[in-house]
N, C-alpha and C positions, 0 to 999 in steps of 0.2 A: 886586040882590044881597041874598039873607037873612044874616043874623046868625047865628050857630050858638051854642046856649045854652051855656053853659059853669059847671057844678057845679065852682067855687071854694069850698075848704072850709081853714081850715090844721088839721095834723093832725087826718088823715080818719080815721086807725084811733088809737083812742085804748087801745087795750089791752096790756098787761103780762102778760106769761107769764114763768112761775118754772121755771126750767130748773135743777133741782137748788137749789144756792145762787143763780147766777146770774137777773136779772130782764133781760130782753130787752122793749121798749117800741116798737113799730112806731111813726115817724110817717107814714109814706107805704110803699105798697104799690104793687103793679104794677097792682094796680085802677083806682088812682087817678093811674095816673100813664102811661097807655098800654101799660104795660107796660115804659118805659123805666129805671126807677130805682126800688129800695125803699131804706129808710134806717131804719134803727130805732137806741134808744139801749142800750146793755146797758153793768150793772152789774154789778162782780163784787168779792164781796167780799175782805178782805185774805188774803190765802196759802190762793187757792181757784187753779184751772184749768180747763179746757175739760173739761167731763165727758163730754166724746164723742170717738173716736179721733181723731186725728191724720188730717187728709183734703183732697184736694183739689177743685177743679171746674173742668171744662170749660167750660162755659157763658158763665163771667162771671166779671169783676174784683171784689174785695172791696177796698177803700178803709177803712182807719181813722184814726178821729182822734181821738185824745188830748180830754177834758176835764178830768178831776183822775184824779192817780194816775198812773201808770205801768204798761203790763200790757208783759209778755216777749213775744214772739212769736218762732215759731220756723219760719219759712222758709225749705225745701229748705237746712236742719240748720243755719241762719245765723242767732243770736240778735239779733232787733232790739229794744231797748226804744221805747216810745212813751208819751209823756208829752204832756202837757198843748199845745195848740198844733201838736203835731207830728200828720203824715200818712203813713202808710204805705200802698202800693195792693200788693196782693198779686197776681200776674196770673193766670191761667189756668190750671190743670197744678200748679200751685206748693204742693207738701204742705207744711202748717202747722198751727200750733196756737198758743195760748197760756197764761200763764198770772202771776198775781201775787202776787210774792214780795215785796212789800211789808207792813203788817198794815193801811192805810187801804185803804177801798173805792177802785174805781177804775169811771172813768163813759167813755165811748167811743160814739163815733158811729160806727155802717157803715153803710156806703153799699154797694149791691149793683146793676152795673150789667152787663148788662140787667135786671131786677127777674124773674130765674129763680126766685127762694127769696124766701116770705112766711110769717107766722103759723102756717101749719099744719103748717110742720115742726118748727117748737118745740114745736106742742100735741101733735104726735105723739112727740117725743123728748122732752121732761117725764113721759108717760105713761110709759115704758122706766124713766126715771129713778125716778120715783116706785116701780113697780111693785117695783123693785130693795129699799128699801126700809132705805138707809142701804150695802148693798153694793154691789157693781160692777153695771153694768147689763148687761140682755142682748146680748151682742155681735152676736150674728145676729140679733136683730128690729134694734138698732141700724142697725146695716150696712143691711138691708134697708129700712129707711127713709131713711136717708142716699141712698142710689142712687136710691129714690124720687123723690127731689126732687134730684137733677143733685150728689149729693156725690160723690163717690169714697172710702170707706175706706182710708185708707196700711195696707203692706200689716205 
């Protein structure tokens, strides 16, 4: 019986993308993980929100967890707060958003299982964001990239 080499690395993708005000930080990626699981940590700072529509996915559960702060989330129109400790799985189909109404930063782990959505659709939706230019972004390149990568735009 052979051994099968195994690239053990802890956080394999070490990068940070600025999503409007928010910073989104990959630790794992479906690269690095068979494709089973990505997890990133995102930062959002005080009495900011999701700067992209209100949207759901087919694909895959989004799981959050609370590290400091508190953000709102808004699940098929049912405000959950999540704070520090706490876990929310958001499932499938389930249009959401969020956002913090507090004035401290707030720090969150997602967890994205099966690892459908990684890096590039932030780099791609920072670019909208950016282009915008302190005003709303573009809804239809939005959209069009959200669907890209297994989002659904609520309607």
């Amino acid at each position: 019986m052979t051994q099968q080499t195994i690239d053990l690395r802890v956080n394999p993708s070490e990068e940070s993308i600025c999503v409007g005000p928010l910073t989104i930080r990959f630790l794992l990626t479906g690269d690095n993980s068979t494709g089973s699981i990505a997890a990133f940590e995102m930062t959002v700072p005080g009495a900011q929100r999701l700067p992209a529509p209100a949207h759901s996915h087919d694909h895959y559960e989004e799981t959050i967890y609370g590290i400091n702060g508190a953000l709102t989330w808004t699940v098929n129109g049912i405000q959950v707060d999540v704070g520090p400790g706490q876990v929310l799985c958001i499932p499938r189909g389930a249009i959401h958003r969020f956002e913090n109404n507090g004035a401290q930063d707030v720090k969150a782990l997602c967890v994205i299982t099966p690892a459908a959505i990684g890096p590039q659709y932030f780099r791609e939706a920072a670019e909208v964001i950016y282009a915008a230019a302190g005003g709303p972004p573009d809804r239809v390149k939005m959209a069009e990239i959200m669907r890209r990568h297994g989002l659904t735009p609520a309607p």
